[in-house]
C-alpha positions, 0 to 999 in steps of 0.5 A: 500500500503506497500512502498518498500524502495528503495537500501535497501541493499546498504543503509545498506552495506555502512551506515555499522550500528554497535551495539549501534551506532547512526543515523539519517533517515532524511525522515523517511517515513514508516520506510523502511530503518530506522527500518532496522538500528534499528535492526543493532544497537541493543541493544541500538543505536538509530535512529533519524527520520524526516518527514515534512509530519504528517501523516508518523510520526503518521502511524509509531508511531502506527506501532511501539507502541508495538514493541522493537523499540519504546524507541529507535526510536526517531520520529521528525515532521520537515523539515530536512533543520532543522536538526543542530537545531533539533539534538541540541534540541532533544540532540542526538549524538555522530552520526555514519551515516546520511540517506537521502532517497529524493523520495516520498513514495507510501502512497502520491502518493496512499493514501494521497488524496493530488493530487500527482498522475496524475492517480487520481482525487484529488486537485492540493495540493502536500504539504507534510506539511498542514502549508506550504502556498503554493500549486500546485493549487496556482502555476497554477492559479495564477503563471505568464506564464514565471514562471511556464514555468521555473519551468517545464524547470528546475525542470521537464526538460519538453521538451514542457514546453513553450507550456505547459504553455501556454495552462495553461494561457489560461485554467485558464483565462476560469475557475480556475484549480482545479484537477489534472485530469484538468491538465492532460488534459491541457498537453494531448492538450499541447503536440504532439500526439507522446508524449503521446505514451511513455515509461513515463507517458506525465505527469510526469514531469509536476507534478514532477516539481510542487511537487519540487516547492511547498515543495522547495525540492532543496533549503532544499536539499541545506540547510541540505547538510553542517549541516550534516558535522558537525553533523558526527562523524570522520569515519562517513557515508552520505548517499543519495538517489536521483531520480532526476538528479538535486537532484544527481547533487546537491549531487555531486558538495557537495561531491565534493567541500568537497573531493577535498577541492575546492571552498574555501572549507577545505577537510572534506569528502572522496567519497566512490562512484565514480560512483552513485550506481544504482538498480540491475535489480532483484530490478527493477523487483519487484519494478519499481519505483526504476528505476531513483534511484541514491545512493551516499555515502560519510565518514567524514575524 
């Protein structure tokens, strides 16, 4: 499965990637984006790719061992909620732009075995890093009712959240949950017949939500939103792709508390987006993944 980055011209139309600048992918993936950039900074800017999962940066290692990009491709296996204490680390700089791409790629929800897709049976894991201690099966068997109901109202804004989680305690207290299958069909008896009919799969929000709360993507988000100011050069670029609406919330109170120098906040950041950037309908035809993709973009003053 080849994952399709998402904006890919967006990305590059405002990241504007000049020759040997430097850059930063936070969620490198299969290097969609990244390599692009790379090519855009030749002879001798570098990129800077993060990746919490193992797995993407050994698979781009390989892809890229006998290519030009290799000694200019600098690969980091950590989470980007890190990223003041990796840039410091790796000493990488004078930085031109910053890209944080948050979706997931096709290769977890295909290949990785980890329970992300609801269309085939595997364990309720949907960690994208093997050390962190929690799971998406520790979530449903041993989360308290409340809890996991709340998780799936914000993180899923699941409409039948409640009653959701309550056919979850009940399952659970007859045998341990254990495949993504077995939660699937949880949520089939959960919800009303009319919800199984649309547009959405009726389990989408449910996994969406677990995804969220077992690799804290709002809190990284949170955390790695004010190091990248400080990372920036003057003039430089931040970029971000959300595909969740508290994702791109998240994004737009940052952009805005730094615009408009409010929340005791000095200006530091000019909106180059006033509306967030959404895909063109020829890229929603060949990639219909890309359909809940907000692009918002960002220049340190």
């Amino acid at each position: 499965m080849i994952h399709t980055p998402v904006l890919q011209k967006e990305v590059l139309k405002y990241l504007d990637p000049k020759p040997n600048e430097n850059f930063i992918d936070c969620t490198i993936g299969d290097g969609g984006h990244g390599l692009v950039i790379l090519e855009a900074i030749e002879p001798d800017g570098k990129l800077l790719g993060l990746d919490w999962g193992q797995e993407n940066i050994h698979r781009l290692k390989f892809k890229i061992q006998n290519s030009k990009f290799k000694k200019r491709l600098i690969l980091v296996n950590d989470n980007f909620a890190n990223l003041k204490e990796i840039v410091r680390r790796e000493k990488f700089g004078p930085v031109s732009g910053i890209l944080l791409d948050l979706g997931m790629s096709s290769w977890h929800l295909e290949e990785s075995g980890k329970g992300f897709s609801f269309l085939r049976k595997e364990f309720l894991d949907m960690r994208y890093n093997p050390e962190n201690p929690q799971t998406a099966e520790k979530i449903i068997n041993y989360w308290s009712k409340n809890d996991i109901e709340k998780i799936l109202t914000e993180y899923g804004e699941e409409r039948f959240a409640k009653i959701i989680a309550n056919e979850i305690i009940k399952t659970r207290k007859a045998r341990p949950i254990k495949t993504t299958f077995e939660l699937v069909e949880i949520i089939r008896k959960a919800v009303p017949h009319w919800y199984l009919r649309q547009k959405i799969h009726f389990a989408t929000r449910t996994f969406q939500a677990l995804r969220i709360a077992v690799n804290d993507e709002l809190n990284n988000l949170k955390k790695v939103l004010p190091q990248t100011i400080d990372i920036l050069k003057p003039g430089g670029r931040l970029v971000i792709i959300s595909f969740h609406s508290l994702e791109d919330r998240i994004a737009k109170s940052f952009f805005s508390a730094f615009a408009k120098g409010y929340d005791g906040q000095e200006r530091k950041l000019e909106i180059l987006t006033k509306k967030p950037v959404r895909p063109s309908t020829q890229e929603l035809n060949y990639n219909p993944r890309s359909r809940s993709a907000r692009l918002r973009v960002a220049i340190k003053i």
